[in-house]
C-alpha positions in Angstrom: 77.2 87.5 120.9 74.2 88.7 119.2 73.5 91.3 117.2 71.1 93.0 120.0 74.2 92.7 122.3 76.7 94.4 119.5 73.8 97.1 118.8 73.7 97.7 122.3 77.8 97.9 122.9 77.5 100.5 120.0 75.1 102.8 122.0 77.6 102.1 124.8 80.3 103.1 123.1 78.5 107.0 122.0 77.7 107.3 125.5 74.0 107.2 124.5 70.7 105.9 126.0 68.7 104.0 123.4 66.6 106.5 123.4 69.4 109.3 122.6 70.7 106.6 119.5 67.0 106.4 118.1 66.6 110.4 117.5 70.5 110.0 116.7 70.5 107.7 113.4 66.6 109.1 112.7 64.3 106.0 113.9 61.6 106.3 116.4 62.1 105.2 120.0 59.7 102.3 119.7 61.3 100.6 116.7 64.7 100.0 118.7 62.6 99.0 121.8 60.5 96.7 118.9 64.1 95.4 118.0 65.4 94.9 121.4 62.1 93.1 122.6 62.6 90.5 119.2 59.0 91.9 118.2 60.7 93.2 115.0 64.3 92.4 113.1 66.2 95.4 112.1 66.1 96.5 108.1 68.6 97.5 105.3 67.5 101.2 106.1 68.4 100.6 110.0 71.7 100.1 109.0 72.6 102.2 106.3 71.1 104.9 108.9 73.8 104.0 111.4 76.2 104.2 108.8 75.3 107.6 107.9 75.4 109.0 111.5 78.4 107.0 112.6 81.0 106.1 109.8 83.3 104.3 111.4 80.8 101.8 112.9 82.1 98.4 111.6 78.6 97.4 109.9 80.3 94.2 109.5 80.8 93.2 112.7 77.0 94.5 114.0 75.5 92.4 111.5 77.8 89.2 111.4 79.8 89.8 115.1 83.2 89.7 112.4 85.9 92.3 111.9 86.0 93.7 108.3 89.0 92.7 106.8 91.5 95.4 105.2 92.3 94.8 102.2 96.1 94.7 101.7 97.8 97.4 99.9 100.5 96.3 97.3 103.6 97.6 97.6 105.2 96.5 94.1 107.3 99.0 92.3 106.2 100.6 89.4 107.2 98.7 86.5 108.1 100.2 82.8 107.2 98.4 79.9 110.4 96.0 78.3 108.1 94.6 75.2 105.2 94.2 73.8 103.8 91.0 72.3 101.5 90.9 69.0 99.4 87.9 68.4 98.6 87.2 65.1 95.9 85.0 63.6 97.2 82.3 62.5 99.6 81.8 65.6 102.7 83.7 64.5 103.8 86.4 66.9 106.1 89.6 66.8 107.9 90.8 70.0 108.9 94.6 69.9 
């Protein structure tokens, strides 16, 4: 799928014409149709425009067509210090 297609599923998705989704993010009406037509490739400031109007729009998957991945929470129990290690110099140590 390309990105026109996944641009175009996002103005879907808002219920918008393109039209509507230019004035929306703050473009003019003739750079999208530019984009659509392959005259012109969108910009850095396209995007971070969408991401300014619409959040939750998964930049990663407009640009790329992949899901962002969530990163994984760890769920590991707070842990209390048992000891402390000193390192000396000259390769002794002392454990407290």
């Amino acid at each position: 799928m390309s990105i026109n297609i996944r641009i175009q599923k996002l103005i879907e998705s808002k219920s918008l014409t393109k039209s509507a989704f230019a004035a929306e993010i703050g473009i003019q009406r003739s750079s999208l149709a530019h984009f659509f037509s392959g005259r012109n490739k969108p910009s850095l400031d396209f995007f971070l425009k969408i991401k300014e109007r619409y959040p939750e729009a998964d930049l990663n998957w407009i640009i790329s067509g992949k899901k962002a991945k969530l990163a994984k929470k760890n769920k590991t129990k707070s842990s209390e210090i048992e000891s402390v290690i000193i390192l000396y110099k000259d390769g002794t140590f002392k454990k407290n």
